[in-house]
PDB file with SEQRES, HELIX, SHEET and CRYST1 records, atoms N, CA, C and O in Angstrom:
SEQRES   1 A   74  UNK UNK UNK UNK UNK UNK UNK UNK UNK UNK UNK UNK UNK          
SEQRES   2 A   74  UNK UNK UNK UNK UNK UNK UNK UNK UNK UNK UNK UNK UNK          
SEQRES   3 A   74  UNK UNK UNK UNK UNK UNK UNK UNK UNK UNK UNK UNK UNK          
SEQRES   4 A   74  UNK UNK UNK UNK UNK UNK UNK UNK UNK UNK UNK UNK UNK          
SEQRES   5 A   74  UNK UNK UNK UNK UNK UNK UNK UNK UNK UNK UNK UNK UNK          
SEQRES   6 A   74  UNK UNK UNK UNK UNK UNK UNK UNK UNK                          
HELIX    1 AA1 UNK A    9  UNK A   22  1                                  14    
HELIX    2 AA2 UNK A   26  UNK A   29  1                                   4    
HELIX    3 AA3 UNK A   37  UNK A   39  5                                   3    
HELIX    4 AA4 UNK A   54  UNK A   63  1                                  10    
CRYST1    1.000    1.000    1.000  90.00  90.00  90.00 P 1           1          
ATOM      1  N   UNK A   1      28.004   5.620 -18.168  1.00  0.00           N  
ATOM      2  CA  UNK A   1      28.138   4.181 -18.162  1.00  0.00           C  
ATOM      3  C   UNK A   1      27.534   3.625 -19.448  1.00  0.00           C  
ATOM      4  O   UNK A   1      26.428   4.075 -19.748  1.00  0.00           O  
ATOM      5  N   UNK A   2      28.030   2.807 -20.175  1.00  0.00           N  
ATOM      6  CA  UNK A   2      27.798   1.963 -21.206  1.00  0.00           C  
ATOM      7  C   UNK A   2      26.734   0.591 -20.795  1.00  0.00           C  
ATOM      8  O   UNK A   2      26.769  -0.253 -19.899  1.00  0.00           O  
ATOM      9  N   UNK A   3      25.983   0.810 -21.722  1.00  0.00           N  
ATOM     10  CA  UNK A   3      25.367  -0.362 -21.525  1.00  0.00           C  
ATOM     11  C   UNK A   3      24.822  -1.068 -22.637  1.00  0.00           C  
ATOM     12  O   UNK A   3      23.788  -0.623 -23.137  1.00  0.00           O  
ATOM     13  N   UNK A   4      25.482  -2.359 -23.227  1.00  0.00           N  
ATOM     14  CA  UNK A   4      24.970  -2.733 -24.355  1.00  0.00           C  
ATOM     15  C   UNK A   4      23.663  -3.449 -24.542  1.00  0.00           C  
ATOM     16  O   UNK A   4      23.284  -4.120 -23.583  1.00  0.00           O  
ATOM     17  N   UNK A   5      23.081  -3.425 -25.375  1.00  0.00           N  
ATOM     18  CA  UNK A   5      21.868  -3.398 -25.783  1.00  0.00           C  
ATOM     19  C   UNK A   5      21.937  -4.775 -27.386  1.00  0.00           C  
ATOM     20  O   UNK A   5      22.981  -5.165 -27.910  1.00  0.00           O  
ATOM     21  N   UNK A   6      20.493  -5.209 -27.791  1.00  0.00           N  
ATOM     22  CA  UNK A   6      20.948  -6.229 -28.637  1.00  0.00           C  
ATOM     23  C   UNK A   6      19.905  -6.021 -29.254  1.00  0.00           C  
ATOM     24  O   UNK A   6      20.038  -6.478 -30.389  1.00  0.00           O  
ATOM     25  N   UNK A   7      18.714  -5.471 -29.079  1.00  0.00           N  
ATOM     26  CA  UNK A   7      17.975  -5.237 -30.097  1.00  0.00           C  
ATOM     27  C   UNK A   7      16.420  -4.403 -29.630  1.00  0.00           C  
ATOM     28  O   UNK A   7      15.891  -4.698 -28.559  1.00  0.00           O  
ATOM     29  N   UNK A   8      15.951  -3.620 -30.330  1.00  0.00           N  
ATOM     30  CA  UNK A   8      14.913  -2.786 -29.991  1.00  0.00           C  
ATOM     31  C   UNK A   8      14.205  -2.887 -29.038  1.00  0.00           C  
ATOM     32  O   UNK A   8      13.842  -1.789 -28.618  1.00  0.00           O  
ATOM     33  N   UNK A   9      13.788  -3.837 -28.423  1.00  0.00           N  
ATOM     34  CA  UNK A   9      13.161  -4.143 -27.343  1.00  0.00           C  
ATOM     35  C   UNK A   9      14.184  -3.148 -26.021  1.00  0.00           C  
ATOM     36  O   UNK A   9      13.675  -2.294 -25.294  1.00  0.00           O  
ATOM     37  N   UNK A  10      15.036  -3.378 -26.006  1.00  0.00           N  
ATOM     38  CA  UNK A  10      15.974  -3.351 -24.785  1.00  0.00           C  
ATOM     39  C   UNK A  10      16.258  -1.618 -24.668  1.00  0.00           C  
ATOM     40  O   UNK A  10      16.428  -0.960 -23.642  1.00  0.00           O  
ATOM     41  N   UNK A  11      16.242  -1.148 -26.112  1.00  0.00           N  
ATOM     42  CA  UNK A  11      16.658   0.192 -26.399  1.00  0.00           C  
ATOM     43  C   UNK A  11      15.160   0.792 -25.934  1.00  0.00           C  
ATOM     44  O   UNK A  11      15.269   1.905 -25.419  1.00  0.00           O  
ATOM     45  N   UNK A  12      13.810   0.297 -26.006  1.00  0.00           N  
ATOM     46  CA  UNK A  12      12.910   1.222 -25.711  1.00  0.00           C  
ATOM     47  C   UNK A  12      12.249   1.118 -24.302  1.00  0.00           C  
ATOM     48  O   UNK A  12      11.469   1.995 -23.931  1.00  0.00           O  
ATOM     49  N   UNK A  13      12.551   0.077 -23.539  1.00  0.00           N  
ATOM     50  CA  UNK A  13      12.499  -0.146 -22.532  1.00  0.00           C  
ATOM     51  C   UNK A  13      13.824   0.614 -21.301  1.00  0.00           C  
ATOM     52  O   UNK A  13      13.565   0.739 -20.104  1.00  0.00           O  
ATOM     53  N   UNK A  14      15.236   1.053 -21.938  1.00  0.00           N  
ATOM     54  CA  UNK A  14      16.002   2.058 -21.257  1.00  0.00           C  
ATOM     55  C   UNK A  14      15.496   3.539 -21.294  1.00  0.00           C  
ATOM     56  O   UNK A  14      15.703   4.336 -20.379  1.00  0.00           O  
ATOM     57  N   UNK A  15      14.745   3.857 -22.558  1.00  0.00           N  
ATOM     58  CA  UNK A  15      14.450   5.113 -23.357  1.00  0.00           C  
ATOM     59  C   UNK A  15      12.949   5.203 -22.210  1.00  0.00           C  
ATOM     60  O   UNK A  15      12.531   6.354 -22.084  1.00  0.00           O  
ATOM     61  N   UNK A  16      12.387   4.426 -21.642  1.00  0.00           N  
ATOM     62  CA  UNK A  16      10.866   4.398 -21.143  1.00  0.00           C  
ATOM     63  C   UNK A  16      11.382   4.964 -19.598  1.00  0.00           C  
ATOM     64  O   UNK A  16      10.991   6.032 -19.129  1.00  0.00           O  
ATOM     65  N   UNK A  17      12.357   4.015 -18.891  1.00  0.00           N  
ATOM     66  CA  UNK A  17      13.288   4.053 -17.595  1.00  0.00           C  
ATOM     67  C   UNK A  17      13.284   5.902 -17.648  1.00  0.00           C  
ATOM     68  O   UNK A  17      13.039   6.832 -16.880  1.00  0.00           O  
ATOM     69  N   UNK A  18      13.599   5.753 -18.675  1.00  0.00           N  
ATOM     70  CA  UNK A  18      14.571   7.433 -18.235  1.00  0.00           C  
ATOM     71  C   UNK A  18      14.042   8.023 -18.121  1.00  0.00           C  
ATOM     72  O   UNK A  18      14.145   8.881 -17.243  1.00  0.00           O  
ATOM     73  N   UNK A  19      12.818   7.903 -19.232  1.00  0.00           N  
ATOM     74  CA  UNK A  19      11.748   9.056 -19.113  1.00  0.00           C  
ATOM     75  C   UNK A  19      11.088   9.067 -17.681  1.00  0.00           C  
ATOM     76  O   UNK A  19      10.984  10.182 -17.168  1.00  0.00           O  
ATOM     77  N   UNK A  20      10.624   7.976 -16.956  1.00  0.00           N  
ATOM     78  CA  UNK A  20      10.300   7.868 -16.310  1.00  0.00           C  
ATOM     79  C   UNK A  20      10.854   8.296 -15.206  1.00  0.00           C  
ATOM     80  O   UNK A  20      10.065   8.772 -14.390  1.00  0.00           O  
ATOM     81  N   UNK A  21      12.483   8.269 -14.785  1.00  0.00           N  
ATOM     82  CA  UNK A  21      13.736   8.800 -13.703  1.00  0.00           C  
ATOM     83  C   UNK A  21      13.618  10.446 -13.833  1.00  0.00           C  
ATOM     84  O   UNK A  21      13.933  11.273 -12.977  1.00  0.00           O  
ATOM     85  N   UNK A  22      13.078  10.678 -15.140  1.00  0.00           N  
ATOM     86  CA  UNK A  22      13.226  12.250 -15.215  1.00  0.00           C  
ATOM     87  C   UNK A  22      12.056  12.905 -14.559  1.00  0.00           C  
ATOM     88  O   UNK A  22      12.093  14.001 -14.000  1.00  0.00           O  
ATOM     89  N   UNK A  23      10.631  11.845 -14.724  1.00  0.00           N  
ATOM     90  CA  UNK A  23       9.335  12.675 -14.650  1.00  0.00           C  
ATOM     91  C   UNK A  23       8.664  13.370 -15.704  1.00  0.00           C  
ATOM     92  O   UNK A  23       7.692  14.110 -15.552  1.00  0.00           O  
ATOM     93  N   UNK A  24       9.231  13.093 -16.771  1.00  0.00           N  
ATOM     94  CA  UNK A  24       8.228  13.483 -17.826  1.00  0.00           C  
ATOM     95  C   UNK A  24       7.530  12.451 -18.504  1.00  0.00           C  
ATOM     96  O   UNK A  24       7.861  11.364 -18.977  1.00  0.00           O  
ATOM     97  N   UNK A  25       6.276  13.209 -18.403  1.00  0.00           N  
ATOM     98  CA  UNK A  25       5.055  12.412 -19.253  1.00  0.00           C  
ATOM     99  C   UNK A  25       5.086  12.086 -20.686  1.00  0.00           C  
ATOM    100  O   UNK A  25       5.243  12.906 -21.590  1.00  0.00           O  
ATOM    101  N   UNK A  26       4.966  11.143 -20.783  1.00  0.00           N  
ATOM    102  CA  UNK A  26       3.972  10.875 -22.470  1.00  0.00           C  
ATOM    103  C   UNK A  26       4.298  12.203 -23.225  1.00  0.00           C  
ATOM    104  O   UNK A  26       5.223  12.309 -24.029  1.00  0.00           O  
ATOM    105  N   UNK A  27       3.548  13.074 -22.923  1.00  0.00           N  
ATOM    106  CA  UNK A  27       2.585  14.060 -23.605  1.00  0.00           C  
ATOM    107  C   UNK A  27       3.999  15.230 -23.798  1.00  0.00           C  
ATOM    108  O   UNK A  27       4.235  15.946 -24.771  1.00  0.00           O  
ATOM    109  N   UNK A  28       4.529  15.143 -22.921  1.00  0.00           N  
ATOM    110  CA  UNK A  28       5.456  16.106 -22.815  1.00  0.00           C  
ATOM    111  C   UNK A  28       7.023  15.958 -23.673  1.00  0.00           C  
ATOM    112  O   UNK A  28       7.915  16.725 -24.036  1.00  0.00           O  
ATOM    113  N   UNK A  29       6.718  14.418 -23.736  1.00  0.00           N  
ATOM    114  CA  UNK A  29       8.014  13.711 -24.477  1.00  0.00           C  
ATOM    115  C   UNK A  29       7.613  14.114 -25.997  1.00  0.00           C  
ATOM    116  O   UNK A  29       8.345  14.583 -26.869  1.00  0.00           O  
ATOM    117  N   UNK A  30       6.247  13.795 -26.054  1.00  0.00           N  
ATOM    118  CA  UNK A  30       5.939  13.784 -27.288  1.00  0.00           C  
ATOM    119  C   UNK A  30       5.714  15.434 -27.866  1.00  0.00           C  
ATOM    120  O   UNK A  30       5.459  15.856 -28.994  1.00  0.00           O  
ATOM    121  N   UNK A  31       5.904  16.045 -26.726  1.00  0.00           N  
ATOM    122  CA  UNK A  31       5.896  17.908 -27.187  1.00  0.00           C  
ATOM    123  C   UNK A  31       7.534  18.435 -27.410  1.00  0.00           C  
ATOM    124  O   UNK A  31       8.091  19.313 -28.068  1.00  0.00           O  
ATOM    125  N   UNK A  32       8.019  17.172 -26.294  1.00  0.00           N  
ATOM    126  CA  UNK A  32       9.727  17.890 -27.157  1.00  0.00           C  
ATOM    127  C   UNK A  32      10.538  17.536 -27.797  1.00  0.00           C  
ATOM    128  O   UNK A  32      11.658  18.033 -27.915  1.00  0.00           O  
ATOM    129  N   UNK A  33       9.887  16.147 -28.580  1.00  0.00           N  
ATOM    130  CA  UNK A  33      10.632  15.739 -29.840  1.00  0.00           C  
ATOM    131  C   UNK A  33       9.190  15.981 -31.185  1.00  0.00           C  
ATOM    132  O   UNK A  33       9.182  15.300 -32.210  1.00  0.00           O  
ATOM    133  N   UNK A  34       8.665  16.495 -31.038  1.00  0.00           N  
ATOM    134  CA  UNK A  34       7.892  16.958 -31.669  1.00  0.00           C  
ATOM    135  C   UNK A  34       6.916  15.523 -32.583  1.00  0.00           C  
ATOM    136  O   UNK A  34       6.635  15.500 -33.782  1.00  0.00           O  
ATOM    137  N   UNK A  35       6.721  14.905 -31.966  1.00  0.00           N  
ATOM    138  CA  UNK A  35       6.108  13.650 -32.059  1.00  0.00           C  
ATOM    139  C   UNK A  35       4.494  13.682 -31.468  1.00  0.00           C  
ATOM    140  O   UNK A  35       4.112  14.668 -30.837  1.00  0.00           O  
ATOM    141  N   UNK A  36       3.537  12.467 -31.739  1.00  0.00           N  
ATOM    142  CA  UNK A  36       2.251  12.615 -31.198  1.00  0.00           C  
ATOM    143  C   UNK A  36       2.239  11.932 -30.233  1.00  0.00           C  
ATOM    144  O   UNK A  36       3.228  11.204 -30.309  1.00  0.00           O  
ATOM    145  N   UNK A  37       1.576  11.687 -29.163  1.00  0.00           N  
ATOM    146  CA  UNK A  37       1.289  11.171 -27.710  1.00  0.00           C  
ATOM    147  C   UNK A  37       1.182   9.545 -28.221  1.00  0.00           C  
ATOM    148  O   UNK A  37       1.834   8.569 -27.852  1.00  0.00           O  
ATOM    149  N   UNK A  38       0.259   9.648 -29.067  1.00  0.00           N  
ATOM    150  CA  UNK A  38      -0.199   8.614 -29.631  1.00  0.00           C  
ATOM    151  C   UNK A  38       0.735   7.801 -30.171  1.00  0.00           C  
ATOM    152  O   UNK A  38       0.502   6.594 -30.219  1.00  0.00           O  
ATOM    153  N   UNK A  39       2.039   8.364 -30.705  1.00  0.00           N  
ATOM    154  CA  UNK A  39       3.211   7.976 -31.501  1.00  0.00           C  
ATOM    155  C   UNK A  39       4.146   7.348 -30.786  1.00  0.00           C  
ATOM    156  O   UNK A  39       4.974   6.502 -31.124  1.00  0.00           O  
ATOM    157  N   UNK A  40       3.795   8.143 -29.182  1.00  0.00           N  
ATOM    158  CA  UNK A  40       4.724   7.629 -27.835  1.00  0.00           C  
ATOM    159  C   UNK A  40       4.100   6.698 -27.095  1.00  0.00           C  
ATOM    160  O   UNK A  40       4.772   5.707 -26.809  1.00  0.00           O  
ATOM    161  N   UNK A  41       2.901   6.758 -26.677  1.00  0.00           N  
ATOM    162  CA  UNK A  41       2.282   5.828 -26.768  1.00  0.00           C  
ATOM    163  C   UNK A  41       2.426   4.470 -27.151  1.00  0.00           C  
ATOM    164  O   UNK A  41       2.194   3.589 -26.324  1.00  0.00           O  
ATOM    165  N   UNK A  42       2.889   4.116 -28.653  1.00  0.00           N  
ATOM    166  CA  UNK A  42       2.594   3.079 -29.495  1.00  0.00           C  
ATOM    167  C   UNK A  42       4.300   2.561 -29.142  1.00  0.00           C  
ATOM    168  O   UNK A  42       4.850   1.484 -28.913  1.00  0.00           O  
ATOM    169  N   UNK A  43       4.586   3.520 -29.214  1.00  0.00           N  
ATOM    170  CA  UNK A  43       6.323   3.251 -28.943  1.00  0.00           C  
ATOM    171  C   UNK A  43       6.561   2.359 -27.768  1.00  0.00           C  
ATOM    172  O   UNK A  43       7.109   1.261 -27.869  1.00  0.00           O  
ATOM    173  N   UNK A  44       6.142   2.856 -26.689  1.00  0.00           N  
ATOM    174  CA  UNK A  44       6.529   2.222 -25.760  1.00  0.00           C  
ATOM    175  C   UNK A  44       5.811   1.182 -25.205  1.00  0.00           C  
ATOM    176  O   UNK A  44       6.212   0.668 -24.161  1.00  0.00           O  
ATOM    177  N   UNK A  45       4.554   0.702 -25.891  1.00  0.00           N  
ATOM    178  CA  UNK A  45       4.164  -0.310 -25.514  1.00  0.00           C  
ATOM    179  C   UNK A  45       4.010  -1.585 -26.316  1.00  0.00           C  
ATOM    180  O   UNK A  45       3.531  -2.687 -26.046  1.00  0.00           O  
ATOM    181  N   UNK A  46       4.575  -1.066 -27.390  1.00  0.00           N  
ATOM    182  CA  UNK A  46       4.922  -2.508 -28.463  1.00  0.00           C  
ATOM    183  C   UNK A  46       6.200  -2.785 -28.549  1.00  0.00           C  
ATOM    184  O   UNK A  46       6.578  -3.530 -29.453  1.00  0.00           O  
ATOM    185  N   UNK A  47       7.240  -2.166 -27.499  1.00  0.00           N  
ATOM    186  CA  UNK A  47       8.736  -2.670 -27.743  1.00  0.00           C  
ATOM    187  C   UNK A  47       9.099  -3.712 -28.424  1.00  0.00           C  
ATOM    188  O   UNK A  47       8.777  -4.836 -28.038  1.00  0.00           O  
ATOM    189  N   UNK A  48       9.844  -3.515 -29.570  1.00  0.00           N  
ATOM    190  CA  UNK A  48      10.141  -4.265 -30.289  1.00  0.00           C  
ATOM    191  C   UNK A  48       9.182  -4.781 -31.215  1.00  0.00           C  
ATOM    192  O   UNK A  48       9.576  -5.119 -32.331  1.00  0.00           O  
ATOM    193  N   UNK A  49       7.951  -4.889 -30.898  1.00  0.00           N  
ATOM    194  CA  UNK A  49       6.891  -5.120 -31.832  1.00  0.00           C  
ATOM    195  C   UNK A  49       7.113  -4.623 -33.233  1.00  0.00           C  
ATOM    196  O   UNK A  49       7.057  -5.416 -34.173  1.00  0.00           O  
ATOM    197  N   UNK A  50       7.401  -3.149 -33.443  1.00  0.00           N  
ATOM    198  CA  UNK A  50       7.038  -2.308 -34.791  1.00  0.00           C  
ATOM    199  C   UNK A  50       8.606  -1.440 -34.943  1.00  0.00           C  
ATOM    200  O   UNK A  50       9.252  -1.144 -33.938  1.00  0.00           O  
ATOM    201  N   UNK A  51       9.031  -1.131 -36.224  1.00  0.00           N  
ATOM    202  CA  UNK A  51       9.892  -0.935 -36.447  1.00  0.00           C  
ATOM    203  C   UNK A  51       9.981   0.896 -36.146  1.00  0.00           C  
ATOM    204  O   UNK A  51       8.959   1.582 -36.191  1.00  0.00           O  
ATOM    205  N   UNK A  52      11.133   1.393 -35.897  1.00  0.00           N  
ATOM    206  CA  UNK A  52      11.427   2.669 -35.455  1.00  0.00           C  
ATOM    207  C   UNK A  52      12.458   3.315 -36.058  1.00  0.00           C  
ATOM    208  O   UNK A  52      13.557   2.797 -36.257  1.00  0.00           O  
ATOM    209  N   UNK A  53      11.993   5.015 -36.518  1.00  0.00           N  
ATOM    210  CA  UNK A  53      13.094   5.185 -37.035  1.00  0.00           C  
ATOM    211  C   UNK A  53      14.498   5.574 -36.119  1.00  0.00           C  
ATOM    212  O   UNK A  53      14.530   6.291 -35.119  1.00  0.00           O  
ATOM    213  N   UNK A  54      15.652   4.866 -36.786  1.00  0.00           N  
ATOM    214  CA  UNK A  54      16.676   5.702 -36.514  1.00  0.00           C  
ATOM    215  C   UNK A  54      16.793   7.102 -35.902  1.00  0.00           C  
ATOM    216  O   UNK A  54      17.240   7.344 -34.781  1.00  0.00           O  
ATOM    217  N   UNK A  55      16.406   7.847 -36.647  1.00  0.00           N  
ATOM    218  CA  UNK A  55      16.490   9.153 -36.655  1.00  0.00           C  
ATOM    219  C   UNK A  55      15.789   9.562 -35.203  1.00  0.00           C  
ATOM    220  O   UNK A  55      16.076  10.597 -34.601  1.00  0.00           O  
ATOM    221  N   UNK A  56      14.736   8.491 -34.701  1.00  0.00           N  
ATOM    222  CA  UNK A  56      13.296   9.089 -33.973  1.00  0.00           C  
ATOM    223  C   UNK A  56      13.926   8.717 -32.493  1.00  0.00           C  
ATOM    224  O   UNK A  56      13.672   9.294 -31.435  1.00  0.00           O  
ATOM    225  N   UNK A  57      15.182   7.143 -32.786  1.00  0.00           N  
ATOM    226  CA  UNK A  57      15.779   6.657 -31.251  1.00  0.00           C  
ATOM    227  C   UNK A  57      16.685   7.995 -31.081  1.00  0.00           C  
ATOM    228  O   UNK A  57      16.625   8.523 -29.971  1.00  0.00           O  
ATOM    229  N   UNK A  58      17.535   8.615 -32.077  1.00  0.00           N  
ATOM    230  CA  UNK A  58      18.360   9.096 -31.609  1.00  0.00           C  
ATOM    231  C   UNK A  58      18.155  10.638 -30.697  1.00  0.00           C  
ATOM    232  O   UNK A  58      18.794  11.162 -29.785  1.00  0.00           O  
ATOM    233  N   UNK A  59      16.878  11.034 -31.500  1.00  0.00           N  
ATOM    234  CA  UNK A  59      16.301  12.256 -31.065  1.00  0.00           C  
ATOM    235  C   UNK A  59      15.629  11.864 -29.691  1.00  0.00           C  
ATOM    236  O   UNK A  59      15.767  12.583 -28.701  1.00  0.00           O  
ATOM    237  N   UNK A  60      15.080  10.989 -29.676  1.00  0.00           N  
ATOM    238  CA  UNK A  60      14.491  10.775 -27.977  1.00  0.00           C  
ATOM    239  C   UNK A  60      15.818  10.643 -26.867  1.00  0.00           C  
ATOM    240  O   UNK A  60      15.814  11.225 -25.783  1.00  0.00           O  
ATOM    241  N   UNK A  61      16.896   9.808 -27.327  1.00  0.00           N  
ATOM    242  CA  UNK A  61      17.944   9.689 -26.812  1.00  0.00           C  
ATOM    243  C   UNK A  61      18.599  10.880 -26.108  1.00  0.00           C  
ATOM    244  O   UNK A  61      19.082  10.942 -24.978  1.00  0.00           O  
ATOM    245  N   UNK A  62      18.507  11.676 -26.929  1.00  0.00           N  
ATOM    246  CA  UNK A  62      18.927  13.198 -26.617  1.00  0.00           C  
ATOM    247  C   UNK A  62      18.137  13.670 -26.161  1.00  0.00           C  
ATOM    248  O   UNK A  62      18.533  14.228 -25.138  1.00  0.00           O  
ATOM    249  N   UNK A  63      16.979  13.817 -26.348  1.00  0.00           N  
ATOM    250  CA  UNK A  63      15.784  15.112 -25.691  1.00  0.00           C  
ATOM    251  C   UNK A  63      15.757  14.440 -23.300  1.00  0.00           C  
ATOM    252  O   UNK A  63      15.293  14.999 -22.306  1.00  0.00           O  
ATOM    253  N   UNK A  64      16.723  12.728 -23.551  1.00  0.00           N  
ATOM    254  CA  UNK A  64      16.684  12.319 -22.609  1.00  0.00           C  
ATOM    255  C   UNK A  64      17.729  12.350 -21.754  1.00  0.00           C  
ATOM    256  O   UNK A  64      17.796  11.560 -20.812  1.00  0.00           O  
ATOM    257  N   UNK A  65      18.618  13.234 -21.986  1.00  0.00           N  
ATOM    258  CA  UNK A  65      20.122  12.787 -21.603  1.00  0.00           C  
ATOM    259  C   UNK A  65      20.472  11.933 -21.812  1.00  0.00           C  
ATOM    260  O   UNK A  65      21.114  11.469 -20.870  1.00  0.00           O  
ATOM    261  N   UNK A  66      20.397  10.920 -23.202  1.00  0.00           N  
ATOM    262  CA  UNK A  66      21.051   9.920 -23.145  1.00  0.00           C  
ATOM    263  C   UNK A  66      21.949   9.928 -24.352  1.00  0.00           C  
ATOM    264  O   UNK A  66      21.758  10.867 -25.125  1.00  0.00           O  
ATOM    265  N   UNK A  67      23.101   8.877 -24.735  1.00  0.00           N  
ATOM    266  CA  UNK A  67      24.061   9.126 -26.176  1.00  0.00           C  
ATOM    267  C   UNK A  67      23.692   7.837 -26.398  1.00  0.00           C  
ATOM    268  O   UNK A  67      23.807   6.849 -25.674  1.00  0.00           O  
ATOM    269  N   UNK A  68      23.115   8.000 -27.771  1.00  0.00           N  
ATOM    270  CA  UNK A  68      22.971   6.285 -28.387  1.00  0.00           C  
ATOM    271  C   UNK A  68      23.728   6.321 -29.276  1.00  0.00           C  
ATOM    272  O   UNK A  68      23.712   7.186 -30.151  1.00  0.00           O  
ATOM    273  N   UNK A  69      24.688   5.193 -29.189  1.00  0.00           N  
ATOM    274  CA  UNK A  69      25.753   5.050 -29.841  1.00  0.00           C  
ATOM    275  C   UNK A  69      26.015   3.358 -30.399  1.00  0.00           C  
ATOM    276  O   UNK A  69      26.044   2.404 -29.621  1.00  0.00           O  
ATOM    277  N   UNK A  70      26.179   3.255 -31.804  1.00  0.00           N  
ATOM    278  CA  UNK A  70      25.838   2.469 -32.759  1.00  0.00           C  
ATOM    279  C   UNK A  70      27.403   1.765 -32.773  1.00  0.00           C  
ATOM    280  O   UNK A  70      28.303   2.575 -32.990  1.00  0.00           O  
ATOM    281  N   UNK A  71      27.792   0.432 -32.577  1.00  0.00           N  
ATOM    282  CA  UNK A  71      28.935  -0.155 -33.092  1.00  0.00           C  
ATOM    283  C   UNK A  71      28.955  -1.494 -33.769  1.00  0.00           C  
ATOM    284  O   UNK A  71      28.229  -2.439 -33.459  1.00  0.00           O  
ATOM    285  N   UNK A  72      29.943  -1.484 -34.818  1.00  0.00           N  
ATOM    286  CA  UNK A  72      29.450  -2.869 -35.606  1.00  0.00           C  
ATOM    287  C   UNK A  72      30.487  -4.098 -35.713  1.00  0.00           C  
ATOM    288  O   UNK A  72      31.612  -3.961 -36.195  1.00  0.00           O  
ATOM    289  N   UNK A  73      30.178  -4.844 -35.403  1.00  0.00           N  
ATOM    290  CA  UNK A  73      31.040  -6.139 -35.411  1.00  0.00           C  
ATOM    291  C   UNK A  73      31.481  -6.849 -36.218  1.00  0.00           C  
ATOM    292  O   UNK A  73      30.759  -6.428 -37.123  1.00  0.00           O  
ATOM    293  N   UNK A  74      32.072  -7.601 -36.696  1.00  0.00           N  
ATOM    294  CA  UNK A  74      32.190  -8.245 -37.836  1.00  0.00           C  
ATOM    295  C   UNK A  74      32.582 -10.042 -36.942  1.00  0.00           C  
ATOM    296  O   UNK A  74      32.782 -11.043 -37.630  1.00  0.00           O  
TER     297      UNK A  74                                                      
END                                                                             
């Protein structure tokens, strides 16, 4: 299912959900995208606050079962 999204806030708050639907911890997220606790941590509780890389949504996306998928409007 598709679900559009509008800006970082919304993307790390689905990315938090899942982790959470799956049962993995913090610590464990942050052991299989090879990230620090601290890094996940900061992530998910400043949604939208601080900027994120690309590279870092798409890899959590995946390590979550999820497909983040980018489309552009004009």
């Amino acid at each position: 299912m598709r679900t559009p999204v509008e800006d970082t806030e919304q993307i790390v708050k689905a990315l938090v959900e899942r982790r959470k639907e799956l049962g993995i911890s913090q610590s464990e997220l942050a052991r299989l995208c090879d990230l620090s606790v601290n890094g996940i941590s900061k992530f998910e509780s400043n949604a939208g606050e601080r900027e994120v890389k690309l590279s870092t949504l798409f890899k959590l996306a995946q390590i979550l079962g999820l497909k983040l998928v980018l489309e552009f409007e004009e």
